[in-house]
TORVO-916538 format. One record per residue (C-alpha): x, y, z; residue in one letter; residue number from 1. Coordinates in nm, 2 decimals, always signed. Layout:
<sites>
- X	Y	Z	A	NUM .
...
</sites>
This chain:
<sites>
- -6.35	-5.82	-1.51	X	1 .
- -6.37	-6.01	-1.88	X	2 .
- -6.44	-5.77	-2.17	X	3 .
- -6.70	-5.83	-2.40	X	4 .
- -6.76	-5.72	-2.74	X	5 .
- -7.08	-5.72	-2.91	X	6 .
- -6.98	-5.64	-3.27	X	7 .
- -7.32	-5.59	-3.44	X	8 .
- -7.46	-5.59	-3.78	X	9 .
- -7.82	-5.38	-3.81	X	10 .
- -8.03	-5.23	-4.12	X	11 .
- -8.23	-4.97	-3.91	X	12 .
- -8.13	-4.99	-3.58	X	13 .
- -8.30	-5.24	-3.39	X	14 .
- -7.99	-5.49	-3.35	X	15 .
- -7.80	-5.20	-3.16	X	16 .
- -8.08	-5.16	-2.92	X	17 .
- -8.07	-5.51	-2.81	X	18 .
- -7.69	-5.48	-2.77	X	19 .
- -7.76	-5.16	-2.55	X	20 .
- -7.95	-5.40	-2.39	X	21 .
- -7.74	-5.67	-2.34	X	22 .
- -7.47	-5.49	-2.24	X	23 .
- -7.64	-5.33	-1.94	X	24 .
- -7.73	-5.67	-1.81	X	25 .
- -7.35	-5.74	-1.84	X	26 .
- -7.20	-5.44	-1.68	X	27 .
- -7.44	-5.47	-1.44	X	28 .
- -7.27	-5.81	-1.29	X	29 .
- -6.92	-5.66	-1.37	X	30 .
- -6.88	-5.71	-1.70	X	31 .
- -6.74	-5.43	-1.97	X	32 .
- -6.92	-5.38	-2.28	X	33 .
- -6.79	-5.25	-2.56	X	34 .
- -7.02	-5.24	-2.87	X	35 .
- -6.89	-5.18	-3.24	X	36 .
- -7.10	-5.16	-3.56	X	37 .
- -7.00	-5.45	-3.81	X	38 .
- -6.90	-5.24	-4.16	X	39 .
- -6.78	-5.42	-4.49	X	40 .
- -6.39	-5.23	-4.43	X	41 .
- -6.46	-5.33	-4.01	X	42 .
- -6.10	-5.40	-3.85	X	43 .
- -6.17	-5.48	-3.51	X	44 .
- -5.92	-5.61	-3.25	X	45 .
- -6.09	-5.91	-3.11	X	46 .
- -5.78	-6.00	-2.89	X	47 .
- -5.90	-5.67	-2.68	X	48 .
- -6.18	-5.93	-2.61	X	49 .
- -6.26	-6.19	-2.34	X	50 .
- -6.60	-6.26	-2.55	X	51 .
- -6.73	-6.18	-2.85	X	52 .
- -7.12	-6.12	-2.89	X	53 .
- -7.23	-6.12	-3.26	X	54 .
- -7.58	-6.00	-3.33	X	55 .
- -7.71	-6.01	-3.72	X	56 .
- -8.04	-5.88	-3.82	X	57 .
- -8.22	-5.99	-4.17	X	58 .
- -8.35	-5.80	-4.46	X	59 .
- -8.46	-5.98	-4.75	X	60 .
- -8.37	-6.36	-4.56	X	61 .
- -8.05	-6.26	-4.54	X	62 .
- -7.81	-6.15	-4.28	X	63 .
- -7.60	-5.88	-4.46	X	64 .
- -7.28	-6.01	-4.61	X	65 .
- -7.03	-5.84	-4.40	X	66 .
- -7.09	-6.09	-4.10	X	67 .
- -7.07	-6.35	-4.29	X	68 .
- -6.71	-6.23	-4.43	X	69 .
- -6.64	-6.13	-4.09	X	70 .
- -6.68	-6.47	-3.90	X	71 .
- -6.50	-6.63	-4.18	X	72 .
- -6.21	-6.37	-4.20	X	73 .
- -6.15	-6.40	-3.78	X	74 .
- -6.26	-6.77	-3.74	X	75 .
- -5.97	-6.90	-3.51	X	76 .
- -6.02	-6.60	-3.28	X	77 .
- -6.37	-6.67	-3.26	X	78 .
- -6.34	-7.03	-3.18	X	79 .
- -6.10	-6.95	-2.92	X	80 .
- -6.31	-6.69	-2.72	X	81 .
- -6.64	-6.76	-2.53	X	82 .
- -6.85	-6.65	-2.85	X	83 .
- -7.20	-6.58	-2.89	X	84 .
- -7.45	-6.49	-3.17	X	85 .
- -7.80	-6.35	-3.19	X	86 .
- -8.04	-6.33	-3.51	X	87 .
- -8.33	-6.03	-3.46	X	88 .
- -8.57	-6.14	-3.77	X	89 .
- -8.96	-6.07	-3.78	X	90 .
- -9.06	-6.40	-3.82	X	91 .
- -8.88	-6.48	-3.46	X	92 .
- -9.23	-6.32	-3.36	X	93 .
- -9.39	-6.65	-3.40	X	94 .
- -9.27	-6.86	-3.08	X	95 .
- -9.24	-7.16	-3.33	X	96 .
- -8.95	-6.96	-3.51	X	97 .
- -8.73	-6.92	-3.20	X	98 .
- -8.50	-7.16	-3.22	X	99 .
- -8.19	-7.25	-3.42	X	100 .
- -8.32	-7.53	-3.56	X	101 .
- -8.65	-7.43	-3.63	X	102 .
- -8.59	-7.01	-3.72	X	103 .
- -8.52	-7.10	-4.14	X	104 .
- -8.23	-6.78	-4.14	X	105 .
- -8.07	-6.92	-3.92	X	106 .
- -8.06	-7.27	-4.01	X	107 .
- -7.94	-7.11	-4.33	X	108 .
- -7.68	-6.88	-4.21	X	109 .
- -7.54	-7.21	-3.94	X	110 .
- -7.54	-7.38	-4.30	X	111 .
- -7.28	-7.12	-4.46	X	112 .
- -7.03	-7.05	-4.22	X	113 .
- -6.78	-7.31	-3.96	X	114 .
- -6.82	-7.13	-3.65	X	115 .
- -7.04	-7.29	-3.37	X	116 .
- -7.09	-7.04	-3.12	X	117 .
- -7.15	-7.15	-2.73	X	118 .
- -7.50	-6.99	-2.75	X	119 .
- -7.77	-6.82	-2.98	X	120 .
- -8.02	-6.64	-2.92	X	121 .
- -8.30	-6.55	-3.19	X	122 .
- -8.50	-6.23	-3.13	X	123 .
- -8.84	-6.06	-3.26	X	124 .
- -8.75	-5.78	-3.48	X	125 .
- -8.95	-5.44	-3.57	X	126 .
- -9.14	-5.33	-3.85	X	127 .
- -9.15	-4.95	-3.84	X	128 .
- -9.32	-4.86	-4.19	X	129 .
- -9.27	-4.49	-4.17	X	130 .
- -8.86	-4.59	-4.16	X	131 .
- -8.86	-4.71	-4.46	X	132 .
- -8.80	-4.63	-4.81	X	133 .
- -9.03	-4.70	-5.10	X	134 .
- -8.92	-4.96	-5.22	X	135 .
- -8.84	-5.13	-4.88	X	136 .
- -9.20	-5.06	-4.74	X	137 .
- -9.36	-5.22	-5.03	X	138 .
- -9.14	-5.59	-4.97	X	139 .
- -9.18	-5.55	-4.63	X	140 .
- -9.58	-5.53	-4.66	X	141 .
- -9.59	-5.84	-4.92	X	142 .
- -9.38	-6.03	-4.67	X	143 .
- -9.59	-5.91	-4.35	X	144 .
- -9.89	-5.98	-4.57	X	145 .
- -9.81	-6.34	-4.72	X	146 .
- -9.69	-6.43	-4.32	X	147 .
- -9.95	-6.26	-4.14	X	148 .
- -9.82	-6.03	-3.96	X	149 .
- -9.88	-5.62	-3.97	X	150 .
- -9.97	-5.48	-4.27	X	151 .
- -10.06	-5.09	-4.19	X	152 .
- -9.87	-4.81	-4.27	X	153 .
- -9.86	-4.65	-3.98	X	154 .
- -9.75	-4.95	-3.78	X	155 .
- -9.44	-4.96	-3.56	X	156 .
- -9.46	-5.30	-3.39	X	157 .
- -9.18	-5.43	-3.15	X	158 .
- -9.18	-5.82	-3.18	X	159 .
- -8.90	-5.86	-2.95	X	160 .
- -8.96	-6.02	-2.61	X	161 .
- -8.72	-5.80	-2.41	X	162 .
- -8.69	-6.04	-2.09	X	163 .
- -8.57	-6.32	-2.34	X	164 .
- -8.32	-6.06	-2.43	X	165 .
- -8.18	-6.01	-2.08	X	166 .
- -8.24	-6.40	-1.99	X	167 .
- -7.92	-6.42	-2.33	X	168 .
- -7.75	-6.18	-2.16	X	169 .
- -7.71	-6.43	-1.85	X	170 .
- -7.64	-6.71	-2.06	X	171 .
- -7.34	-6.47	-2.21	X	172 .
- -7.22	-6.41	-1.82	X	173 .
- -7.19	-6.78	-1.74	X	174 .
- -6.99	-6.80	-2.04	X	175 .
- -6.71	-6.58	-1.97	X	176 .
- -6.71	-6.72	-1.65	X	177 .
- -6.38	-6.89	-1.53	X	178 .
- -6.41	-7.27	-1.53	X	179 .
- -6.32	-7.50	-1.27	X	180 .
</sites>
């Protein structure tokens, strides 16, 4: 059965739980999933791979620098696999934001790097106050303030719709399927 690698990229946490996720809708159609934090020193051997499942999440606007470096340092093994990336971003809980052309850190990251992956999938995030250091609480408020969205410190909201999740997961088994 292919192998899939979902090589993920997370601040606190939440991106690995959707690749937990993922990867059980996988395995459970045959699949193996293998999942592998993105670091800045990462050395992964993608050729150990039938796919590759990238999944970013964003502090700040941003999605963190090593998966950036990372799609540009392995571009011609990415291009050559049946590749997929996901964004998990807290402004992906407006429905309006979930799509690549319309989530704005996405259309951004799409605008810095080559690679065109056969699908994306753009995710909810979580805003767990209690997580969170000072300094990072106290953005994260302004920017849940200025957009609307939960402001209390004792909030732990889950914006991610978890049956979109598994519907991506699909969409990554009809990839690595053989073609005809």
């Amino acid at each position: 059965m292919p192998r899939i690698g979902f090589l993920y990229s997370t601040v606190d946490g939440h991106t690995i739980e959707i690749c937990e996720r993922l990867a059980q809708v996988v395995e459970g159609v045959g699949f193996t999933a293998t999942l592998i934090e993105l670091k800045p020193d990462s050395n992964i051997d993608l050729d150990s791979f039938d796919q590759i499942v990238i999944g970013a999440s964003i502090r700040y606007g941003k999605h963190r620098p090593e998966v950036v470096q990372f799609i540009e340092d392995n571009i011609e093994v990415l291009e050559s696999k049946h590749g997929a990336f996901f964004s998990v971003n807290a402004v992906a809980r407006k429905p309006e934001k979930k799509q690549p052309d319309t989530n704005p850190y996405v259309r951004k990251f799409f605008q810095k790097i080559t690679w065109q992956p056969a699908a994306i999938g753009i995710f909810g995030g979580k805003i767990n106050y209690s997580i969170y250091r000072f300094w990072d609480r106290t953005m994260i408020r302004f920017i849940m303030w200025v957009t609307k969205g939960p402001t209390a410190l004792d909030s732990n909201v889950d914006f991610t719709d978890w049956d979109e999740v598994e519907a991506f997961g699909r969409v990554i088994c009809k990839l690595g399927q053989p073609r005809q």
